[in-house]
C-alpha positions in Angstrom: 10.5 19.6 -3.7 9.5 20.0 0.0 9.8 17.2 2.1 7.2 14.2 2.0 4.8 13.8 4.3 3.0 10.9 3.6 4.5 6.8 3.7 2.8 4.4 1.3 2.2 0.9 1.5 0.1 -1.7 -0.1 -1.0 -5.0 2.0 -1.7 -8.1 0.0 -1.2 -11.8 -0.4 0.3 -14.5 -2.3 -3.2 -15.2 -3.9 -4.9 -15.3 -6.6 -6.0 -11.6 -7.9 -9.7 -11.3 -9.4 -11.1 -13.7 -11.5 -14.7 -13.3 -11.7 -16.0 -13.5 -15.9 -17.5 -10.1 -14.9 -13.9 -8.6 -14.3 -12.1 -7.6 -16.6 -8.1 -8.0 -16.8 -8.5 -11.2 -14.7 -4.7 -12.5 -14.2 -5.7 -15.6 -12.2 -3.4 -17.9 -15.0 -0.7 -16.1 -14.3 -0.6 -15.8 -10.1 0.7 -19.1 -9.0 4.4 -18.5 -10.4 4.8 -15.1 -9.0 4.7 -13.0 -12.3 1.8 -10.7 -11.5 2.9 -9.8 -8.0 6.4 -8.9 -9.6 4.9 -6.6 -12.0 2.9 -5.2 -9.4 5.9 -4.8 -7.2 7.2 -2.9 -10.3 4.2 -0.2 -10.5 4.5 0.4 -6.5 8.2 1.1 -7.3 7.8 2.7 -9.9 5.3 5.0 -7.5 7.4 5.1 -4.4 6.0 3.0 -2.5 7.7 2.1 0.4 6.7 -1.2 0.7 4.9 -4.3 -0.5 3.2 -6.3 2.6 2.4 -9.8 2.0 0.2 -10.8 5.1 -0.1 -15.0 5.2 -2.3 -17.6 6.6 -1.4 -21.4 7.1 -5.1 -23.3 6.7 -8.2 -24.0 4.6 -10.9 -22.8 6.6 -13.7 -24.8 7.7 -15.0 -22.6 9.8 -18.5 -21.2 8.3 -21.1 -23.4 7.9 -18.6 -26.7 8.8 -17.1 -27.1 5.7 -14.4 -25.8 3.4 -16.8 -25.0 0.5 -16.9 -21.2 0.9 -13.6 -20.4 1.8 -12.5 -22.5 -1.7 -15.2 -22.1 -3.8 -14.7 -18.2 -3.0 -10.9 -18.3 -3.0 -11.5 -16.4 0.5 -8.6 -18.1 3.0 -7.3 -20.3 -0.1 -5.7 -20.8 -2.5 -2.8 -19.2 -0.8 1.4 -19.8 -1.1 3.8 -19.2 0.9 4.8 -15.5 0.7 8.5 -16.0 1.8 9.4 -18.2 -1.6 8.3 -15.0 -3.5 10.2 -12.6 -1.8 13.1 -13.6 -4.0 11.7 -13.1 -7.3 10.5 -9.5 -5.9 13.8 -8.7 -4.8 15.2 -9.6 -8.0 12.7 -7.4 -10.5 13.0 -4.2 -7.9 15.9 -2.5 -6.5 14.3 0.2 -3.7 10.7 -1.0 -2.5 10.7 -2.8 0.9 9.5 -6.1 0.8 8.0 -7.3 4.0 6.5 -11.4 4.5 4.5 -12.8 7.3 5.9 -15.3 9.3 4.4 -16.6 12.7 5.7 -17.0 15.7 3.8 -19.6 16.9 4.8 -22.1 14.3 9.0 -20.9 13.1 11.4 -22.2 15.2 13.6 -18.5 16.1 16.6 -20.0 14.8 15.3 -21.1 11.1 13.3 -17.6 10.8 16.2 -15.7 12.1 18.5 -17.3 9.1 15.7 -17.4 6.2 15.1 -13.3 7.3 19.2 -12.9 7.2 19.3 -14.9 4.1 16.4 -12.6 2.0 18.1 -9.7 3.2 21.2 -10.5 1.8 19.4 -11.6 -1.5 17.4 -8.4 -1.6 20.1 -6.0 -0.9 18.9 -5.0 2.3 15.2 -4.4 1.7 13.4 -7.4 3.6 11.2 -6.8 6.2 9.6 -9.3 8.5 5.5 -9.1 10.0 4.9 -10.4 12.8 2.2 -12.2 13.9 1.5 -14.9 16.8 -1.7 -16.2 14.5 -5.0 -16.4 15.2 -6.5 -19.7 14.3 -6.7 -23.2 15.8 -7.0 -24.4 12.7 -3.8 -23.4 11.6 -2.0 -24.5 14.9 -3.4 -27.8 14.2 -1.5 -28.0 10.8 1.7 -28.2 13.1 0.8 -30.8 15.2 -1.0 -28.5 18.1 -4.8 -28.8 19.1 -5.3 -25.7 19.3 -3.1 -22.0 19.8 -2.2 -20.9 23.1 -4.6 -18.2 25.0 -4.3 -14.9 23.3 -2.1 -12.8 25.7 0.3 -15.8 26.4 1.0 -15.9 23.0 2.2 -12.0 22.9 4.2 -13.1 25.6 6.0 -16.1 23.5 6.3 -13.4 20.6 8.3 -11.1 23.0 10.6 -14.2 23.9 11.1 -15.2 20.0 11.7 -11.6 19.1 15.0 -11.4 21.8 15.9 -14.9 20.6 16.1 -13.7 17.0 17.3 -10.6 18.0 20.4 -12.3 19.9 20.9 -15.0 17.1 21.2 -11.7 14.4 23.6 -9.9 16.9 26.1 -13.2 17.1 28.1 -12.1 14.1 29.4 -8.6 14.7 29.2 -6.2 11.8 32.8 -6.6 10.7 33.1 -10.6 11.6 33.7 -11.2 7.4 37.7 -9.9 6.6 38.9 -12.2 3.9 42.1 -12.0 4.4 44.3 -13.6 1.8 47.6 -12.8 3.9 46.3 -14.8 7.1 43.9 -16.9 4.6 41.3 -16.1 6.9 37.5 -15.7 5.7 35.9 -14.8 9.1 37.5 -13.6 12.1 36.4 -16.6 14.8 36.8 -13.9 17.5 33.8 -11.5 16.3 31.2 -14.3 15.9 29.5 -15.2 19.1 26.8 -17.8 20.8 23.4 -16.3 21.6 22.9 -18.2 24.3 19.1 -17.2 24.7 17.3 -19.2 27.3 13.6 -17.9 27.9 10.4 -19.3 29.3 9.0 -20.5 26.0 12.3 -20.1 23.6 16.0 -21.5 23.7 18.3 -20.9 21.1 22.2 -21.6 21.4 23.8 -20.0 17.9 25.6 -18.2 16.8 23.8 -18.6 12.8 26.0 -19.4 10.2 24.8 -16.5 7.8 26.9 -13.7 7.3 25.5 -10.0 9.0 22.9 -8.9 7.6 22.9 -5.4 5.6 20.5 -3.8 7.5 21.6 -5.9 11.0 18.3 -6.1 11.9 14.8 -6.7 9.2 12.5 -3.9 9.7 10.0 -5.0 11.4 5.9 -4.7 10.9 3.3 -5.8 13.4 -0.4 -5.3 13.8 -1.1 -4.8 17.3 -5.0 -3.8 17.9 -5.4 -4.7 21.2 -4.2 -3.3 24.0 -1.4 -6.4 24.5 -1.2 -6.0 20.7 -0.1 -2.1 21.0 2.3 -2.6 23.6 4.4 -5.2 21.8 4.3 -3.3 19.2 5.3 -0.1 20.6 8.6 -1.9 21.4 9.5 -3.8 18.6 8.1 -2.9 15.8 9.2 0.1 12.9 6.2 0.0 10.9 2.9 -0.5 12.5 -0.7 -2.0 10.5 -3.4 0.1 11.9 -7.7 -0.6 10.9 -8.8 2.0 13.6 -11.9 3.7 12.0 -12.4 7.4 12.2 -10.0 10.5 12.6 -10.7 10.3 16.5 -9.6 6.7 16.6 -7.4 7.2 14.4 -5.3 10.0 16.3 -5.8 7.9 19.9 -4.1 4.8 18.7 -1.3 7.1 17.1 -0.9 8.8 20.4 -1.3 5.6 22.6 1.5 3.9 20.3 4.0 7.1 20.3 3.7 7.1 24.3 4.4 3.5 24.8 7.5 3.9 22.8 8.7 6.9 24.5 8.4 4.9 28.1 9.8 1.8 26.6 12.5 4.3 25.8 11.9 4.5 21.5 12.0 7.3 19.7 8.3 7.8 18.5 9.2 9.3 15.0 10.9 6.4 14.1 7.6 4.3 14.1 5.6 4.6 11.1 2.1 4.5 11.7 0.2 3.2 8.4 -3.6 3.2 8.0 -5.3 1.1 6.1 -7.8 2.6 2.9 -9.1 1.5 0.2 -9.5 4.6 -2.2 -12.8 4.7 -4.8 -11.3 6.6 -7.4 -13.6 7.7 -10.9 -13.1 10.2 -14.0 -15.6 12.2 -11.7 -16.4 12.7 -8.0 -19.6 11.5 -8.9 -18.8 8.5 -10.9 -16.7 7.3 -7.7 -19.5 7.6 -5.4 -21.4 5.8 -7.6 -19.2 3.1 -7.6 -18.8 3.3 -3.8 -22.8 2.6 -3.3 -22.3 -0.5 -5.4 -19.5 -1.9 -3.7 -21.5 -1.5 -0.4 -24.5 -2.8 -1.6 -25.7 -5.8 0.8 -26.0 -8.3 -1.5 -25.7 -11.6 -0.3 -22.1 -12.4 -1.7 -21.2 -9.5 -0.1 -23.3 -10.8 3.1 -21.7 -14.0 3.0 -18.1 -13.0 2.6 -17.8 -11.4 5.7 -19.3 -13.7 7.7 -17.0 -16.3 6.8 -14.0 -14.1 7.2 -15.2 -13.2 10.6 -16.0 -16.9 11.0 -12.5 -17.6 10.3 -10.4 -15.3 12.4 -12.6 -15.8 15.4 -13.6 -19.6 15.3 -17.2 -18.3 15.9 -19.3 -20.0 12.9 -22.1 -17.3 12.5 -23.9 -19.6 9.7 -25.5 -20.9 13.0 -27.4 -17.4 14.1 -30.0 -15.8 13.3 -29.0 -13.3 10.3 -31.4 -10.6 11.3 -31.5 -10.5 14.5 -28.7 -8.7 16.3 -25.7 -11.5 17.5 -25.2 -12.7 20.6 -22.7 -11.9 22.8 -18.8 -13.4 21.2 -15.5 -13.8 22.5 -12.5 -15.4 20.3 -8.9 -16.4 21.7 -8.2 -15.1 17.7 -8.8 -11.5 16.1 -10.3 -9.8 19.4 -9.6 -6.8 17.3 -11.4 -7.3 14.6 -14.5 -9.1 16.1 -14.8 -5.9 18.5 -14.6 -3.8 15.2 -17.2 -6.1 13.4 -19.6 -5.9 16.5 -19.5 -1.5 17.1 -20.7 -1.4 13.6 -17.0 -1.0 11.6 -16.8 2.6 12.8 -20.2 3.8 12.5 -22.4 2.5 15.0 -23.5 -1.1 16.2 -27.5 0.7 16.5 -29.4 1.8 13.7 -30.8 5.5 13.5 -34.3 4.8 15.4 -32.1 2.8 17.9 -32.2 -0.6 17.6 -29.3 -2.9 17.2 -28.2 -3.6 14.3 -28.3 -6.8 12.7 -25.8 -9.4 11.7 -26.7 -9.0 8.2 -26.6 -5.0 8.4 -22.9 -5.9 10.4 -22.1 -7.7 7.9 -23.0 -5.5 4.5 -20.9 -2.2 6.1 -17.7 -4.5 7.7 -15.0 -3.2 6.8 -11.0 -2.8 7.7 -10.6 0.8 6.5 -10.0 3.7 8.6 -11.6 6.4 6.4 -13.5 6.1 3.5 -11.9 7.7 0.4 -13.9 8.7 -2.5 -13.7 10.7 -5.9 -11.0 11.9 -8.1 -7.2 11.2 -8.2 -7.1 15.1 -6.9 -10.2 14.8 -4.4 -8.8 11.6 -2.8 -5.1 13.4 -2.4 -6.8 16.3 -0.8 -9.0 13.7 1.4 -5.7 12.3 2.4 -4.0 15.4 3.5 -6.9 16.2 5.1 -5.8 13.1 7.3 -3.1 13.7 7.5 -3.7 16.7 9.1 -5.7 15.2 11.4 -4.1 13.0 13.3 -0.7 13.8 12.6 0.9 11.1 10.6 2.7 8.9 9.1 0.7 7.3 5.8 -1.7 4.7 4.5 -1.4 1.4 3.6 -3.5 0.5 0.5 -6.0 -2.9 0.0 -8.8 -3.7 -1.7 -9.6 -5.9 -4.9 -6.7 -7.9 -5.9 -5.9 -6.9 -9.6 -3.9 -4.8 -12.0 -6.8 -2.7 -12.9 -7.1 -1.5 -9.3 -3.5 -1.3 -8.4 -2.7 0.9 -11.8 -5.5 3.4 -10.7 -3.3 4.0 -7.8 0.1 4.2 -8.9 -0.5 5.8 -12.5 -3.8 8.2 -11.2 -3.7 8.8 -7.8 0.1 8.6 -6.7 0.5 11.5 -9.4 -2.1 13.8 -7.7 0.4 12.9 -4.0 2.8 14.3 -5.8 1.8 17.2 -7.4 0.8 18.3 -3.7 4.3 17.5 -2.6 3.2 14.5 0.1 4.9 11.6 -1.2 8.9 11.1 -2.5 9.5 11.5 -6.4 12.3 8.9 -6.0 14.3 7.1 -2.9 17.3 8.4 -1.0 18.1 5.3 -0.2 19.0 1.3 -0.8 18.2 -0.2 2.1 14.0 -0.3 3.2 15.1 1.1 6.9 16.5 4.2 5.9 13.9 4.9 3.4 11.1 4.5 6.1 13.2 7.1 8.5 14.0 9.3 5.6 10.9 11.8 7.0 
């Protein structure tokens, strides 16, 4: 087989999966103690995924409208558990996919993330990875005792900080600090474990940790970055990047802009994986997927209403309060300046209809989305859509979401994974153990 040329992911939560009566397949009894995300963990395996991404949120939002009554009634922000307590159990039922939890950097101290991270990778044999994130909403911040989150750019620069502090607490044991030797009846060799000593603006940490080195010595880590402050942090410090730009020509810029900032910050480019996010339509027939596609984008007011509140709730702009059909008024956040400036252009497309005139919140709202390209039709269409992406803008791969359930994760792995392969763009099996050095294997 020719080398692979295409990474998979899949980003999701520790939530509940579809439950509507109109779904079929529903596994919503089932969610809460881990079992279907461990069998889903198994298909991606099973597929070659490289890794499972379990994005996290500390709040129930009230946001939209003032109240909590959409966000639960909706199972939009919550129900939702804590992604690192599952980690464990996904370790345990796989033994190559890369497993990668959220964990903020505004709310861990460094020191008890750097130790739960060294701890999970020791449980999963070298396969955890670690998101990043600074957070995005006050409410949240005001679970631990904050009014509200620090301005947006300050907090990049405390997430710089806490990534040095962690990074110094996992460098205080050196790799071969463990000798058990019987002879000297010495466990650890005293001499090879070291303080950190970090001392920053916003972070102190003495150290050393008391967990032993961890098998990959450092988690690989996953950001987000969007905005410009977001790119350039993670340009240095991350291995795997999220990326929602929309269209090949977006697409291809961020790429670019990311690979540069790395080779200043003195990175090697290549090994940054770069995944997009999609959400592949796939049918029995090209047809029968874009038929499906249509309904899915149909503005109804579910639909409507969804996004308004998940907009609502990353910005901390209620738009319950405009004027649905008239175009919105002019909005800033201290959240997701990404994904407001996404939601405002149009998701893409365009923020003006075809005679002109702005569009609407409602018409925002119906075609808001967080997928680069659109990908429609067959198992075999969407793989040659994909290379065609590929192509494009040059690498690295695609990070799957959409609707939460085993009917839509199976049509991946067992349909559409098959069709990557026959084409020869993603691996028939891992070369590897450890998550790192199957992400740098191509």
């Amino acid at each position: 087989m020719s080398t692979p040329r295409m990474h998979l992911g899949w980003f999701t939560s520790f939530r509940p999966p579809v439950w509507s009566s109109h779904w079929t397949g529903s596994d919503s009894d089932s969610w809460a103690d881990g079992r279907f995300h461990v069998e889903m963990a198994q298909a991606l395996e099973r597929a070659g995924f490289d890794y499972l991404m379990l994005e996290d949120s500390s709040m129930v939002s009230d946001i939209y409208g003032g109240t909590t009554e959409f966000d639960l009634a909706k199972a939009q922000y919550a129900p939702k558990h804590d992604p690192v307590a599952l980690v464990p159990m996904l370790a345990a039922a796989t033994s190559r996919l890369g497993i990668v939890t959220t964990m903020s950097t505004s709310f861990y101290p460094p020191y008890l993330l750097a130790r739960v991270v060294s701890t999970l990778d020791h449980m999963s044999h070298g396969r955890v990875g670690w998101n990043v994130v600074t957070s995005s909403e006050d409410r949240a911040a005001q679970n631990f005792g904050m009014d509200a989150l620090p301005p947006h750019d300050e907090r990049y620069e405390r997430a710089e900080e806490f990534v040095e502090a962690v990074d110094a607490l996992w460098k205080s044991w050196e790799p071969d600090a463990l000798v058990m030797d019987k002879a000297s009846n010495t466990y650890v060799d005293h001499t090879k474990v070291h303080d950190a000593n970090y001392v920053g603006k916003f972070h102190r940490t003495r150290g050393p940790l008391n967990t032993l080195p961890m098998p990959q010595g450092r988690p690989v880590i996953c950001q987000a970055g969007g905005s410009p402050r977001g790119r350039a942090f993670a340009a240095r410090n991350a291995d795997t990047i999220i990326c929602q730009a929309q269209g090949l020509e977006a697409m291809k810029a961020y790429r670019e802009d990311v690979r540069a900032m790395a080779s200043d910050a003195g990175r090697d480019p290549d090994s940054i994986k770069i995944l997009y996010i999609v959400s592949p339509v796939l049918g029995e027939t090209d047809s029968e997927a874009r038929e499906l596609d249509a309904r899915s984008r149909e503005a109804t007011d579910g639909r409507v209403h969804a996004a308004l509140a998940h907009i609502s709730a990353v910005t901390g702009n209620d738009l319950s309060t405009m004027d649905i059909d008239a175009p919105p008024p002019d909005l800033t956040t201290n959240g997701h300046r990404t994904t407001l400036a996404d939601f405002l252009a149009g998701s893409g497309s365009s923020k003006f209809n075809e005679d002109g005139t702005p569009k609407t919140l409602r018409q925002l709202a119906a075609t808001w989305s967080i997928t680069s390209v659109p990908l429609v039709g067959t198992p075999d269409t969407v793989a040659e859509q994909m290379e065609d992406v590929i192509d494009a803008v040059g690498g690295d791969g695609f990070l799957m979401t959409g609707r939460l359930g085993r009917r839509y994760y199976t049509e991946v792995t067992d349909g559409l994974v098959p069709a990557l392969r026959r084409r020869g763009l993603v691996r028939d099996k891992y070369a590897h153990r450890q998550f790192r050095d199957n992400l740098l294997d191509f």
